[in-house]
N, C-alpha and C positions, 0 to 999 in steps of 0.2 A: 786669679793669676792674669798677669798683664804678660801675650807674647806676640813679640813684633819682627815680623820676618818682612826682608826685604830679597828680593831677587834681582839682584846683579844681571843673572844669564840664563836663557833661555832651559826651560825645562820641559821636560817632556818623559813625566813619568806614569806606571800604570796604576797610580795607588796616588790618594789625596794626602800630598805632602805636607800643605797647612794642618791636616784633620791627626797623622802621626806625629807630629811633631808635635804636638799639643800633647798628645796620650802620653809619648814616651816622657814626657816633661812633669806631668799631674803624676803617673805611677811612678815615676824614679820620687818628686817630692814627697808624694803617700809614705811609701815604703820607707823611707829614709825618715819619716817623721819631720818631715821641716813645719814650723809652728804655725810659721807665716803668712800669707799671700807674698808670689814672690813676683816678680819682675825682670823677662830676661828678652835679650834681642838677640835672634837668629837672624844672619847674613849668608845669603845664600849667594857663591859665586864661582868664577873659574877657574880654571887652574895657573893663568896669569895671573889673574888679580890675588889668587890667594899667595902665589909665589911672594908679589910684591909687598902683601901687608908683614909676612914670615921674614921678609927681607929689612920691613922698617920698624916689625917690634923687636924681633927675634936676632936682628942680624947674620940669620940663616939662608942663602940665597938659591932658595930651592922649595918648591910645593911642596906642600903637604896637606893630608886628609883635612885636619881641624884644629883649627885654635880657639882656644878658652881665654878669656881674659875676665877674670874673676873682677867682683866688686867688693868685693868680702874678706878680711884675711881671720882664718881660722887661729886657735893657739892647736884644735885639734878636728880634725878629720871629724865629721859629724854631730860636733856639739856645737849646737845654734841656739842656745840660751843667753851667753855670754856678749854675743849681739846686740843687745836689746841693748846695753849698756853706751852705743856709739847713736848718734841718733843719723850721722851721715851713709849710716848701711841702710837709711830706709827715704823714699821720696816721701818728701813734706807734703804732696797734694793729695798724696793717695795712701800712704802709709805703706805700701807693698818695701818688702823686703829688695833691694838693689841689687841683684846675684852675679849678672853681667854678660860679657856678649859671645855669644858663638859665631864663628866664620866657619864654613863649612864649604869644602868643594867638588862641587856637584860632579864635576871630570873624574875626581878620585872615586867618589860613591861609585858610579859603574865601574871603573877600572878592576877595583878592589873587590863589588860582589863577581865580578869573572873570575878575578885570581883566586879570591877564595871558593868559590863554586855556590855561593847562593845566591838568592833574590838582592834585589835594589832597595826593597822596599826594607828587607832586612841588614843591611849593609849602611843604609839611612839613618834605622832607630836606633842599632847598633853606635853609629857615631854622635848623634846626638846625646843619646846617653851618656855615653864617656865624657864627654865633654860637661854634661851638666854635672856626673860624678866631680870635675876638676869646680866645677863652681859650687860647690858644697865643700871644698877643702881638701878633696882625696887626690893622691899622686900616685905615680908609679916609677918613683926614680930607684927605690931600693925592694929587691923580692918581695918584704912582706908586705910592703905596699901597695907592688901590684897584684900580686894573690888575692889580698882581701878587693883590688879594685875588682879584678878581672872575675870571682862569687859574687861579689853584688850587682855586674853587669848580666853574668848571665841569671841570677836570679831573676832582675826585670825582667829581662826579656823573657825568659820561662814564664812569668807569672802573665805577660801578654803574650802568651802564644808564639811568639816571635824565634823559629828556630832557625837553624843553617843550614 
């Protein structure tokens, strides 16, 4: 697995944020069975700069926690067989799987583990995850979508310790 994180903004957390981002990356692809080596870039940044990229994909003019931007379109939620068939889901130099980029805003991560009452460090894996769920094809726009998202997030997380 190729993951490339860039930091935007000053961090300062109490837990190795390159060392979880990696775990929660490798266990969500385990569990989920992905075939591949896969390839994803984590953008770590503000709550300005995330406003602004939310503002220039999304047309949404307002922060938010995280945005996915998949590489991969699914016909369904978790079948990554069918894949294989496109050869542009995969880099020609390295073969890894093309999955795609996470933006993540480090202002929300604390905000959010205060309002919800847990750790950062939980609050992190937590969105990272979700986010990789959206790059493996899973959504949450209809119940049963997010039902089944919101069992396999807290399963990861269960299965890494990872409580609230």
């Amino acid at each position: 697995m190729t993951l490339t994180i860039e930091e935007e903004t000053e961090l300062f957390f109490g837990f190795d944020h390159k060392k979880l981002a990696e775990e929660v990356i490798r266990t969500a692809l385990e569990i989920e069975q992905f075939p591949y080596e896969a390839e994803i870039n984590l953008l770590l940044v503000s709550l300005e700069e995330i406003q602004g990229i939310n503002h220039n994909q999304r047309q949404i003019d307002c922060p938010t926690d995280v945005l996915s931007f998949p590489m991969i379109a699914y016909d369904c939620p978790g079948n990554f067989f069918e894949i294989e068939q496109d050869q542009d889901n995969f880099n020609p130099d390295t073969g890894e799987a093309l999955l795609g980029d996470i933006v993540l805003c480090i202002d929300k991560v604390r905000e959010q583990a205060k309002q919800f009452g847990h750790s950062e460090k939980r609050e992190y894996a937590f969105l990272i995850l979700h986010s990789v769920l959206h790059l493996l094809g899973y959504d949450h726009m209809e119940p049963k979508e997010a039902k089944q998202m919101e069992d396999k997030q807290n399963h990861i997380l269960d299965r890494m310790g990872i409580a609230r």
